[in-house]
TIVO-2410 file (N, C-alpha, C; in nm, 3 decimals):
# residues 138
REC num residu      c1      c2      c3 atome chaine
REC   1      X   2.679  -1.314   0.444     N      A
REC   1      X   2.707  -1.225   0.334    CA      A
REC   1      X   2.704  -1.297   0.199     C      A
REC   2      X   2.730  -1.424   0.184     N      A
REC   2      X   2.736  -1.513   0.070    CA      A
REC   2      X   2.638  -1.489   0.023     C      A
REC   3      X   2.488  -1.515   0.120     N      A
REC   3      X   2.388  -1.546   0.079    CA      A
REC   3      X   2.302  -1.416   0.015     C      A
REC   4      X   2.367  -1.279   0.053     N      A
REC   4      X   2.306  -1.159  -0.013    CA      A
REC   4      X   2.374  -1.149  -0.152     C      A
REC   5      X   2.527  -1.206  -0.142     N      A
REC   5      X   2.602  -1.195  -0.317    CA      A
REC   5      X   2.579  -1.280  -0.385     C      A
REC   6      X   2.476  -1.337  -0.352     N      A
REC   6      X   2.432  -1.483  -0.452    CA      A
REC   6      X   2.296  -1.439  -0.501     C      A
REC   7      X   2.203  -1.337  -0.406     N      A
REC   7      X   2.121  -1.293  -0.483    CA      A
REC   7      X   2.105  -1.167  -0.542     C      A
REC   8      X   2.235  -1.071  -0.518     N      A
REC   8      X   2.271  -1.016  -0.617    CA      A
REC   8      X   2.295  -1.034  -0.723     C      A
REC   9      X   2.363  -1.116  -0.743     N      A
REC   9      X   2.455  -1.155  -0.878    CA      A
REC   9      X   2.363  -1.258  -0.933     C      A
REC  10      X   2.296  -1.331  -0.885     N      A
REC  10      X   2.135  -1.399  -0.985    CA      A
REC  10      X   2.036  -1.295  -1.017     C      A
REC  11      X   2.001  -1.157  -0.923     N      A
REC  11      X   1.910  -1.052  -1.001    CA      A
REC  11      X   1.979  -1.002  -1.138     C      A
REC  12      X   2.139  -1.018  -1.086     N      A
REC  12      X   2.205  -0.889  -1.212    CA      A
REC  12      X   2.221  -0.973  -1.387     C      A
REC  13      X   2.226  -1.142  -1.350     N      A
REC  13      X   2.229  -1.232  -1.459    CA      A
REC  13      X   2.078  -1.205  -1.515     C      A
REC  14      X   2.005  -1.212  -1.432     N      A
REC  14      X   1.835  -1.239  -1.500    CA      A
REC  14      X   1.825  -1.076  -1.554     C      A
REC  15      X   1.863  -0.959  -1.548     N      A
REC  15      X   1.867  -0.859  -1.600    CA      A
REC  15      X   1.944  -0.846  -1.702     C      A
REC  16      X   2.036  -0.906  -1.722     N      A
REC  16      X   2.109  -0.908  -1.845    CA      A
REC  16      X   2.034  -1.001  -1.972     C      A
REC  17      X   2.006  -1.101  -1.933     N      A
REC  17      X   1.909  -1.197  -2.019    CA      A
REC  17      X   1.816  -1.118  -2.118     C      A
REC  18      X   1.717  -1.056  -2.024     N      A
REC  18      X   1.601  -0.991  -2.079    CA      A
REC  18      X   1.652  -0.884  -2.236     C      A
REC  19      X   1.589  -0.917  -2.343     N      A
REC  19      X   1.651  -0.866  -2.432    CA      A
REC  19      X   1.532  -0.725  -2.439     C      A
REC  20      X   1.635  -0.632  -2.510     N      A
REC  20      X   1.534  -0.496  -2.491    CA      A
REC  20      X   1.464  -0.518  -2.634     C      A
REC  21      X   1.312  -0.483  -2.616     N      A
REC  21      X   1.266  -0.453  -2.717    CA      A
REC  21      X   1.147  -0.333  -2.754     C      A
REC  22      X   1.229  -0.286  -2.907     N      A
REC  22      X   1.121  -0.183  -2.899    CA      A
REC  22      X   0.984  -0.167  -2.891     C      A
REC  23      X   0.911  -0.062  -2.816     N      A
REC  23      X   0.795  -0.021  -2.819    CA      A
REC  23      X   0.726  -0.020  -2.945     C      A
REC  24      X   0.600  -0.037  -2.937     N      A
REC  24      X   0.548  -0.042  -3.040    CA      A
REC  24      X   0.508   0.109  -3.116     C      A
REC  25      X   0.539   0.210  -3.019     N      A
REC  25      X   0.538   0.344  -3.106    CA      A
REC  25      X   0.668   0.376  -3.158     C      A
REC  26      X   0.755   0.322  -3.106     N      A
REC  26      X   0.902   0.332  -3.154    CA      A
REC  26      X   0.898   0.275  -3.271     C      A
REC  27      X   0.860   0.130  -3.292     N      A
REC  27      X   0.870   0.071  -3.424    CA      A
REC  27      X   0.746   0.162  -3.531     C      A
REC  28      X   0.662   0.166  -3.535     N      A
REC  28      X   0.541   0.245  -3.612    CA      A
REC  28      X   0.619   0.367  -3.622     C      A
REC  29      X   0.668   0.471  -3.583     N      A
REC  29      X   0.727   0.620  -3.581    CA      A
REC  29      X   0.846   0.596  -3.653     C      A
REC  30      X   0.933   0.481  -3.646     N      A
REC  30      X   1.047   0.436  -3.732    CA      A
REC  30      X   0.960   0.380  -3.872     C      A
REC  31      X   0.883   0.314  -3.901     N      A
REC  31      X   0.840   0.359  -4.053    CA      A
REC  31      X   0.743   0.443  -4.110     C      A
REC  32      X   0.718   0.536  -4.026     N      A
REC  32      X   0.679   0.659  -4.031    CA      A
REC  32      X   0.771   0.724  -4.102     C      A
REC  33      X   0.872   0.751  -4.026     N      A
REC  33      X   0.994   0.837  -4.088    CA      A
REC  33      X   1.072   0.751  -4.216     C      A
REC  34      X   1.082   0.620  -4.189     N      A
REC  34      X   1.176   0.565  -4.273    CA      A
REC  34      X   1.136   0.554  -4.445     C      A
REC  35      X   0.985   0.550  -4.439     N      A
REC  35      X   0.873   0.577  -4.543    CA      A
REC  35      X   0.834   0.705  -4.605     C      A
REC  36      X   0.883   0.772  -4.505     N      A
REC  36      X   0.802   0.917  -4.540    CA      A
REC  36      X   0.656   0.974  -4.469     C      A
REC  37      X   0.542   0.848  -4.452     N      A
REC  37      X   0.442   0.854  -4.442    CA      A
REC  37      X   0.410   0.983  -4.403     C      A
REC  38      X   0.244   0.996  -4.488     N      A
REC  38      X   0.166   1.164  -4.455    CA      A
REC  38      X   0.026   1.091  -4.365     C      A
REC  39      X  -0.065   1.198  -4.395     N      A
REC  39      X  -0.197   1.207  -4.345    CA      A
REC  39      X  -0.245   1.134  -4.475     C      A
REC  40      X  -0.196   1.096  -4.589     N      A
REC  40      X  -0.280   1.043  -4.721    CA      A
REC  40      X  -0.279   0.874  -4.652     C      A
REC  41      X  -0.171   0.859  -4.597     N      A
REC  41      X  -0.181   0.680  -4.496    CA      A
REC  41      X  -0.274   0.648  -4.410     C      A
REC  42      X  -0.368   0.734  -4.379     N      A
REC  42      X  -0.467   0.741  -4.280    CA      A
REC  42      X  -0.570   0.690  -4.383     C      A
REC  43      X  -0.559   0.772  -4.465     N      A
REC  43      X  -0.698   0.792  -4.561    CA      A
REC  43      X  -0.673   0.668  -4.660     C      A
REC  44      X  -0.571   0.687  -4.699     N      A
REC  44      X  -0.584   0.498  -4.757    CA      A
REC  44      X  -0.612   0.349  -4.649     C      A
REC  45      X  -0.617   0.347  -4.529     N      A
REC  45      X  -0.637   0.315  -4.480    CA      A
REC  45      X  -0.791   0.289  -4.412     C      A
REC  46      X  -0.859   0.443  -4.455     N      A
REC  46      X  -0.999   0.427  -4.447    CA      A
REC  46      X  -1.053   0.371  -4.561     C      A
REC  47      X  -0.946   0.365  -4.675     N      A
REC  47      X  -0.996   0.339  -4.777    CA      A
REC  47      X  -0.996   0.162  -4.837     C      A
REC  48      X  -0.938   0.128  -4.765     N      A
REC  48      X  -0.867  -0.017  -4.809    CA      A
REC  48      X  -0.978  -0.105  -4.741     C      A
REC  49      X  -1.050  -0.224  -4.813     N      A
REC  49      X  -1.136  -0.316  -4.759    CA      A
REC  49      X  -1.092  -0.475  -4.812     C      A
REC  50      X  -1.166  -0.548  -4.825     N      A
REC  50      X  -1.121  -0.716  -4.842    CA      A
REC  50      X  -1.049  -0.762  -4.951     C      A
REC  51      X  -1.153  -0.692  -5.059     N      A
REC  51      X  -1.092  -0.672  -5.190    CA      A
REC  51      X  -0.925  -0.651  -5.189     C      A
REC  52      X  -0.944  -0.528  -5.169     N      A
REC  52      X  -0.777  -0.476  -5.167    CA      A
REC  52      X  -0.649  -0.558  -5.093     C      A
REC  53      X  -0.709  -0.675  -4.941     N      A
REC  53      X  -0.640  -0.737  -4.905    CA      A
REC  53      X  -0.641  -0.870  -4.954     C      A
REC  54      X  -0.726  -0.924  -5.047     N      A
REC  54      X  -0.672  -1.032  -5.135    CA      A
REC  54      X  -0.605  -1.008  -5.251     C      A
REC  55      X  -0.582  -0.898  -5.295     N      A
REC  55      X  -0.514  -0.856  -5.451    CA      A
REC  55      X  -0.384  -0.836  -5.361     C      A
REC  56      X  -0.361  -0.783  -5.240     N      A
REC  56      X  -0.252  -0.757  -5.170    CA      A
REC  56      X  -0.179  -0.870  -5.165     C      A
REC  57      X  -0.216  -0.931  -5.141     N      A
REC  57      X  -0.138  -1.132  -5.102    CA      A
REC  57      X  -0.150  -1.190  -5.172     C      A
REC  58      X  -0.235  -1.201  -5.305     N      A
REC  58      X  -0.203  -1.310  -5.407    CA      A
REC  58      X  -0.108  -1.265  -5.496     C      A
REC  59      X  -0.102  -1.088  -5.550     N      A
REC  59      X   0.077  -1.070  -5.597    CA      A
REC  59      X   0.185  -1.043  -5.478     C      A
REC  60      X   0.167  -1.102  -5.374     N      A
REC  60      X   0.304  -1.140  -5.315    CA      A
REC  60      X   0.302  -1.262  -5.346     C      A
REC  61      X   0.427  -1.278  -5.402     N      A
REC  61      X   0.476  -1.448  -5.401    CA      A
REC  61      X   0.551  -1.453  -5.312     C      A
REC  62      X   0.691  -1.470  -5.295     N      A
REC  62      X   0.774  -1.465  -5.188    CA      A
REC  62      X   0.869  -1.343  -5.135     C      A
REC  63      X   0.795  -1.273  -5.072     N      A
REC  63      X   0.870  -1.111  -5.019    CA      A
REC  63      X   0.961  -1.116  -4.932     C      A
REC  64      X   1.067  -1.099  -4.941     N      A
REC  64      X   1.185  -1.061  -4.812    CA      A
REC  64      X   1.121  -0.981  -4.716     C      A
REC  65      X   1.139  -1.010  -4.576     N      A
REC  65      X   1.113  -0.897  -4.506    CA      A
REC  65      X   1.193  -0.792  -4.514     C      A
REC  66      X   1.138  -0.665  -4.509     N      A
REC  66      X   1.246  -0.533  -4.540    CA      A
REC  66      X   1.319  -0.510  -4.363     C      A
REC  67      X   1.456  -0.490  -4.404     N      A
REC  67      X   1.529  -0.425  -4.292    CA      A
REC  67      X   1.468  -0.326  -4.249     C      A
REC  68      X   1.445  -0.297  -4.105     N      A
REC  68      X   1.475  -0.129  -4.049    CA      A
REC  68      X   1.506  -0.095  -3.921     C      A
REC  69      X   1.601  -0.040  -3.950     N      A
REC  69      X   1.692  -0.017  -3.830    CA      A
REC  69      X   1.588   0.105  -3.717     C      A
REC  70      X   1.580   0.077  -3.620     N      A
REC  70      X   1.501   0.094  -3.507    CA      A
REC  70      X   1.636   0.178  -3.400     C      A
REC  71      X   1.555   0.309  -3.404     N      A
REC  71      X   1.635   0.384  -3.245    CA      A
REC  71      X   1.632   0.259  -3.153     C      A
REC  72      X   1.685   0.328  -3.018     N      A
REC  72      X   1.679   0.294  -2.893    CA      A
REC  72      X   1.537   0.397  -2.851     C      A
REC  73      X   1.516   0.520  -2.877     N      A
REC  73      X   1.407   0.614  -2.866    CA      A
REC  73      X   1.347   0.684  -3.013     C      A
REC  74      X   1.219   0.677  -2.987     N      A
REC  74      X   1.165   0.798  -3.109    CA      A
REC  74      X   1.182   0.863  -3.066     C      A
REC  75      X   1.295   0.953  -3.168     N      A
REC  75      X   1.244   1.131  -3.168    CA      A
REC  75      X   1.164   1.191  -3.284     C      A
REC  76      X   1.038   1.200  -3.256     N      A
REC  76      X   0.923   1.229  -3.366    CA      A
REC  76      X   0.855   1.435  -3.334     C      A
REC  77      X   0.855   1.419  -3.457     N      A
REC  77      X   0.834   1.560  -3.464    CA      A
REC  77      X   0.662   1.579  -3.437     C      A
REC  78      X   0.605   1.701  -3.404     N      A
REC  78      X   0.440   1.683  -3.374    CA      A
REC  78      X   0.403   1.595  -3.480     C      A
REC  79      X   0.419   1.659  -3.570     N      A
REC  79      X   0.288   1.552  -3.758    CA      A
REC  79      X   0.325   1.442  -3.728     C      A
REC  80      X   0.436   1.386  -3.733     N      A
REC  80      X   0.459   1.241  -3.686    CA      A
REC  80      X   0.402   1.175  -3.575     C      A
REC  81      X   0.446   1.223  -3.450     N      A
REC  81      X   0.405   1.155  -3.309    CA      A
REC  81      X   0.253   1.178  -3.353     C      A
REC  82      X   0.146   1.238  -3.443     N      A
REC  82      X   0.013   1.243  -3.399    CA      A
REC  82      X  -0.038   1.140  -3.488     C      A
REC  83      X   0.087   1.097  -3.645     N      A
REC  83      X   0.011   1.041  -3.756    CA      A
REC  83      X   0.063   0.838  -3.638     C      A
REC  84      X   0.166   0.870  -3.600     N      A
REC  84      X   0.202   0.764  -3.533    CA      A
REC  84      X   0.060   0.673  -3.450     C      A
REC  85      X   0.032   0.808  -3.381     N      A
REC  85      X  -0.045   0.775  -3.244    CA      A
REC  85      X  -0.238   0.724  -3.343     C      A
REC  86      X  -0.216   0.829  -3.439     N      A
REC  86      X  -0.326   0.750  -3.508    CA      A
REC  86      X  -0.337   0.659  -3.598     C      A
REC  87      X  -0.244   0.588  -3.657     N      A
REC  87      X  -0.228   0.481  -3.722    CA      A
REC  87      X  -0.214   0.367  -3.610     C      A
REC  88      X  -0.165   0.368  -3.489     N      A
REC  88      X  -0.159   0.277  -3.421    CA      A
REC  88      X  -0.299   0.262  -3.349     C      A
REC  89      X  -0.388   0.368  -3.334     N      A
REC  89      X  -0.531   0.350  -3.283    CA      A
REC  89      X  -0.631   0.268  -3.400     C      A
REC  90      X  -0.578   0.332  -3.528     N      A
REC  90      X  -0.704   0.246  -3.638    CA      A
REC  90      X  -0.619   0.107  -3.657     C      A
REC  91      X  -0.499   0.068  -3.618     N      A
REC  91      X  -0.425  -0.079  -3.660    CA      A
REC  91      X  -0.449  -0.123  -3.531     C      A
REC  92      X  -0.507  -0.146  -3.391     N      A
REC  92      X  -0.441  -0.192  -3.277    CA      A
REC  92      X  -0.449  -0.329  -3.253     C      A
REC  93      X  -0.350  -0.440  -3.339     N      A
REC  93      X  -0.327  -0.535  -3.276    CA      A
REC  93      X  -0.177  -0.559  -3.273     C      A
REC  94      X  -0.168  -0.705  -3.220     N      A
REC  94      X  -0.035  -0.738  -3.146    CA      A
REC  94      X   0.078  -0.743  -3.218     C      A
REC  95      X   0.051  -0.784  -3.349     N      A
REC  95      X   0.134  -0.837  -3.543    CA      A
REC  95      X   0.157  -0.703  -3.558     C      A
REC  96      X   0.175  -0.542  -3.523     N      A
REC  96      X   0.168  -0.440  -3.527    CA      A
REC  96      X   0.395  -0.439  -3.470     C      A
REC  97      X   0.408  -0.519  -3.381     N      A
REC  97      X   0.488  -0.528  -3.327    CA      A
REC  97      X   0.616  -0.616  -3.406     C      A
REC  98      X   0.551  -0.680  -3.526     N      A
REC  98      X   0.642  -0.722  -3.623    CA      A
REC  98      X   0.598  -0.686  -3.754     C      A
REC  99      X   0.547  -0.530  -3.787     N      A
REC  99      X   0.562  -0.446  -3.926    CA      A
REC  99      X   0.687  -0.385  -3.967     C      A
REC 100      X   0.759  -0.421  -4.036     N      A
REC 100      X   0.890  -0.380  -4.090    CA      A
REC 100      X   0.861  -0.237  -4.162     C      A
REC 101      X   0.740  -0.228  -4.256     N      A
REC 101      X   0.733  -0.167  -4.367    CA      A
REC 101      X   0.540  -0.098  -4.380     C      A
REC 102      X   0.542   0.010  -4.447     N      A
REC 102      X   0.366   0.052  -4.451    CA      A
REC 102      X   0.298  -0.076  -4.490     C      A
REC 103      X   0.327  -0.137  -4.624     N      A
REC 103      X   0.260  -0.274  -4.648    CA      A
REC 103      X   0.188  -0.397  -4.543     C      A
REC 104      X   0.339  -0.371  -4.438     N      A
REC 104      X   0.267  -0.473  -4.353    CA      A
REC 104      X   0.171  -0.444  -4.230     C      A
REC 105      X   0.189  -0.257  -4.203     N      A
REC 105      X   0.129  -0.226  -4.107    CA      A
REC 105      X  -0.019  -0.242  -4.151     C      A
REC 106      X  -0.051  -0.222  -4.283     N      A
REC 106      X  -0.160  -0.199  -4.342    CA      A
REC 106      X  -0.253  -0.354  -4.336     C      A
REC 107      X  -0.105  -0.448  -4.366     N      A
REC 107      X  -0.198  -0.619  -4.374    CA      A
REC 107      X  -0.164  -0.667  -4.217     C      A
REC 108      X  -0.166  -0.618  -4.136     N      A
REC 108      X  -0.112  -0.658  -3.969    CA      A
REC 108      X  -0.282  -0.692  -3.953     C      A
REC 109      X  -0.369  -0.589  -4.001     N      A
REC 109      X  -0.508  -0.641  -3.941    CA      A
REC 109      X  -0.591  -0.734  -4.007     C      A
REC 110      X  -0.601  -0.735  -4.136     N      A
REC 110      X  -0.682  -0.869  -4.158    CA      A
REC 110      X  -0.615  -1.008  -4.128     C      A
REC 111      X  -0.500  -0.989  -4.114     N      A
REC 111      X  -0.386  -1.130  -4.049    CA      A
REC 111      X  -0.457  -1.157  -3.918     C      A
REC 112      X  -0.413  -1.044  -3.849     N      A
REC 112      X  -0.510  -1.099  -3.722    CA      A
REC 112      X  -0.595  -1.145  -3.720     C      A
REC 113      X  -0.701  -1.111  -3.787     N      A
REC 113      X  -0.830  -1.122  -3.780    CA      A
REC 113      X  -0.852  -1.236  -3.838     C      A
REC 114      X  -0.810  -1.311  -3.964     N      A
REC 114      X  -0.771  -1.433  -3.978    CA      A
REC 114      X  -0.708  -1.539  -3.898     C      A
REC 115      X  -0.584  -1.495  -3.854     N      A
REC 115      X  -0.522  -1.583  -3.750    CA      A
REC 115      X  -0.475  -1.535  -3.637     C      A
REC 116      X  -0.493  -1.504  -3.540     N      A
REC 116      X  -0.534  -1.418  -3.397    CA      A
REC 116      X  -0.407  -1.525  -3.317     C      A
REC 117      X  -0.357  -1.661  -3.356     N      A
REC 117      X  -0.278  -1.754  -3.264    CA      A
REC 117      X  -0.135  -1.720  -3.347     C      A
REC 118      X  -0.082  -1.669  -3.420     N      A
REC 118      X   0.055  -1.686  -3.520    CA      A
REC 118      X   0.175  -1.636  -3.374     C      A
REC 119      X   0.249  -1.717  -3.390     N      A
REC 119      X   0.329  -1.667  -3.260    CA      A
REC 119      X   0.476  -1.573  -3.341     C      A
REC 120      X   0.526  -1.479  -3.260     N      A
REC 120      X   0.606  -1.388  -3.353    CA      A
REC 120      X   0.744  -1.445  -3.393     C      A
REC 121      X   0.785  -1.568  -3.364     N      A
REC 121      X   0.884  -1.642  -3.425    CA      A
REC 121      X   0.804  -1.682  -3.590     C      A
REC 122      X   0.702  -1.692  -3.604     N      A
REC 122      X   0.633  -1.676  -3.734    CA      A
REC 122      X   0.646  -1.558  -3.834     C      A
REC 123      X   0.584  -1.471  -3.718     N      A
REC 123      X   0.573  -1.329  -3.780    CA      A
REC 123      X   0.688  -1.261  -3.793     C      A
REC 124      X   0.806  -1.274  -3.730     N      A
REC 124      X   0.954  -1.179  -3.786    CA      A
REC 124      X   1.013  -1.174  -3.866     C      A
REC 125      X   1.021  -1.325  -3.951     N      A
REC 125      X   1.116  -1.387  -4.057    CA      A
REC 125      X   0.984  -1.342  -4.182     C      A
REC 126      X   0.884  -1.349  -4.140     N      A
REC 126      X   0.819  -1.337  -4.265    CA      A
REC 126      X   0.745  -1.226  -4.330     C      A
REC 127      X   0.715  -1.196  -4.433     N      A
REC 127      X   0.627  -1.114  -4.498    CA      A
REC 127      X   0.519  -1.127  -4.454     C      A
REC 128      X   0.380  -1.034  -4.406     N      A
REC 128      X   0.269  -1.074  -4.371    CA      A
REC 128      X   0.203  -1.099  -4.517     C      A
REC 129      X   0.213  -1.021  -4.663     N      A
REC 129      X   0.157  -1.068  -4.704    CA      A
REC 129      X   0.184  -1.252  -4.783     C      A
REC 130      X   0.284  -1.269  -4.791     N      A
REC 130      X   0.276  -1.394  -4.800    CA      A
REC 130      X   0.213  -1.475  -4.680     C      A
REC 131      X   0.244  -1.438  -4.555     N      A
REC 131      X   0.111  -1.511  -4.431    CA      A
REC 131      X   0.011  -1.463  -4.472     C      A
REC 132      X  -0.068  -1.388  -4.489     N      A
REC 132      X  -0.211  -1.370  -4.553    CA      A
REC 132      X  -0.213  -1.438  -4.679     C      A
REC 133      X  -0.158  -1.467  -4.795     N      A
REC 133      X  -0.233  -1.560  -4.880    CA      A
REC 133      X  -0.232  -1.662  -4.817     C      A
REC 134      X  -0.127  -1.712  -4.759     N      A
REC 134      X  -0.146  -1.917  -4.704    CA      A
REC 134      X  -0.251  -1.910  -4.621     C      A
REC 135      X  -0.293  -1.765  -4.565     N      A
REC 135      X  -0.461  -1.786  -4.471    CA      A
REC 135      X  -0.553  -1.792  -4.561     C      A
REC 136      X  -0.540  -1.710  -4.657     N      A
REC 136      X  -0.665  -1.651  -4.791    CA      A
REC 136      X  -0.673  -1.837  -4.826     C      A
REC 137      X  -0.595  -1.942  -4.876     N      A
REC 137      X  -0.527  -2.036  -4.964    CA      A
REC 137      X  -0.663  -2.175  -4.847     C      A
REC 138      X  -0.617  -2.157  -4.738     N      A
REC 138      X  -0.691  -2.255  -4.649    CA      A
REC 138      X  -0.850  -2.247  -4.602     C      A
***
């Protein structure tokens, strides 16, 4: 019997460890709402090219990352869950998962695409656009 309460109680420690973290539609739908964002975020988004992401990062000098407090669940209304589900199809990379704010969801992709290795102990503490000029800079 020892030997079944020993691997009980090592499954129930290694379950406690694991820290929960939000989904990545949870986080995107939380500055959805926390922003306001419309259907005009789509379209600036079709609209935004290289240009716009070096004027983006050379006036950031040093940006705080913005707070935002994150459910445990989205509760998103239709316009939302659809502007959600399509901003996360035209953004889909991994730096998507540390956007605080529209700014950064918007610079999450040329970051990548610049630096594809940034590990997210990088990406949490920081502003992406200050990480995009020190990429623009090298």
């Amino acid at each position: 019997m020892d030997l079944k309460r020993n691997f009980k109680t090592g499954r129930a420690q290694e379950a406690r460890k694991k820290l929960f973290l939000p989904s990545r539609f949870n986080l995107v739908s939380s500055i959805v709402k926390a922003y306001g964002l419309d259907n005009a975020f789509l379209r600036l988004l079709d609209r935004v090219d290289e240009r716009a992401f070096h004027n983006l990062a050379k006036s950031a000098k040093i940006k705080e990352k913005p707070g935002l407090t994150l459910p445990l669940f989205s509760l998103a209304t239709e316009a939302e869950y659809l502007l959600t589900a399509a901003i996360m199809e035209k953004l889909d990379n991994p730096y998507l998962d540390n956007a605080r704010d529209p700014e950064e969801l918007v610079l999450s992709a040329p970051l990548y695409r610049r630096n594809p290795a940034l590990p997210p102990e990088v990406l949490a503490p920081r502003h992406f656009a200050e990480l995009l000029a020190e990429e623009l800079e090298k």
